[in-house]
C-alpha positions in Angstrom: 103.8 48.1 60.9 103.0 45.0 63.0 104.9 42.9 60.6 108.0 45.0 61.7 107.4 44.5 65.2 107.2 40.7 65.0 110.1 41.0 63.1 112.2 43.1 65.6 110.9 40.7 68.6 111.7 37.3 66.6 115.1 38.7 66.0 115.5 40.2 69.3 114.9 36.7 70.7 116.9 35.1 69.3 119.6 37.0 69.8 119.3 37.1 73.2 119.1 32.8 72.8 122.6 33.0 70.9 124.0 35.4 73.3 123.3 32.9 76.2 125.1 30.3 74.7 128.6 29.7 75.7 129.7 28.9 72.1 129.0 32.3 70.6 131.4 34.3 69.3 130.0 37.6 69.8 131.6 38.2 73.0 134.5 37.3 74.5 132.4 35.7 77.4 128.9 34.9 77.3 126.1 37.0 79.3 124.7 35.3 82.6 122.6 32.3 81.3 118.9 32.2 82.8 118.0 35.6 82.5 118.6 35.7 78.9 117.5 32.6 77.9 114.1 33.7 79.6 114.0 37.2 77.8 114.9 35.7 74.3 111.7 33.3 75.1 109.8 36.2 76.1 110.9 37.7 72.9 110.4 35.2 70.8 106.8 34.0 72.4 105.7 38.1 71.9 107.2 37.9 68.0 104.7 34.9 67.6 102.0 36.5 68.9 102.8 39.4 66.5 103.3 37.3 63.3 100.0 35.4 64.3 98.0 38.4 64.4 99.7 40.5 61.9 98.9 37.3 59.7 96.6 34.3 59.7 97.6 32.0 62.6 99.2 28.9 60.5 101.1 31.2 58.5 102.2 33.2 60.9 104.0 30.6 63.0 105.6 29.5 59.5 106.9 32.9 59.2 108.1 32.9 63.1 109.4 29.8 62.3 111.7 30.8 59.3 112.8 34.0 60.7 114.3 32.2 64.2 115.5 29.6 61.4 117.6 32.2 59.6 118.0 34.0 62.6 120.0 31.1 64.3 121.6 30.2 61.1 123.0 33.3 60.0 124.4 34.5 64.1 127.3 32.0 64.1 128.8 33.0 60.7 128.1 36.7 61.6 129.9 36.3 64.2 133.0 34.4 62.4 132.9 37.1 59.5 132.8 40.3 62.6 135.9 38.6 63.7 138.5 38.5 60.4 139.9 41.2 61.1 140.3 41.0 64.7 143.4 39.9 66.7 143.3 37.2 69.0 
């Protein structure tokens, strides 16, 4: 049940990073900076804390690690993909 946590949180957080940015195509404009740059790094700081305890410390921040890493990897082209068969 924990693992699921840390795994909402890290992604949670770093959605909340890629919404912040102003190159993300999820919206047509992006959401005010600060605030959600803080709350994604809230989020993400809470997901550590969860993989960490849900597993041993080192491999927890590995895991943390590779989910922000997919995470961050996979937004862009989600975003690109959401948007075929949209009109501009």
């Amino acid at each position: 049940m924990l693992v699921f946590l840390a795994l909402a949180l890290t992604i949670l957080g770093c959605a909340g990073i890629y919404l912040a940015s102003p190159n993300q195509g999820w919206r047509s404009r992006p959401l005010p900076r600060t605030p959600l740059r803080a709350a994604g790094s809230l989020l993400l700081a809470a997901g550590l804390a969860a993989w960490v305890s849900a597993l041993r410390p080192l491999v927890g921040f590995v895991v943390a690690l590779h989910v922000v890493m997919v995470c961050l990897f996979v937004f862009p082209y989600a975003a690109v993909l959401g948007g075929l068969g949209r009109k501009r």
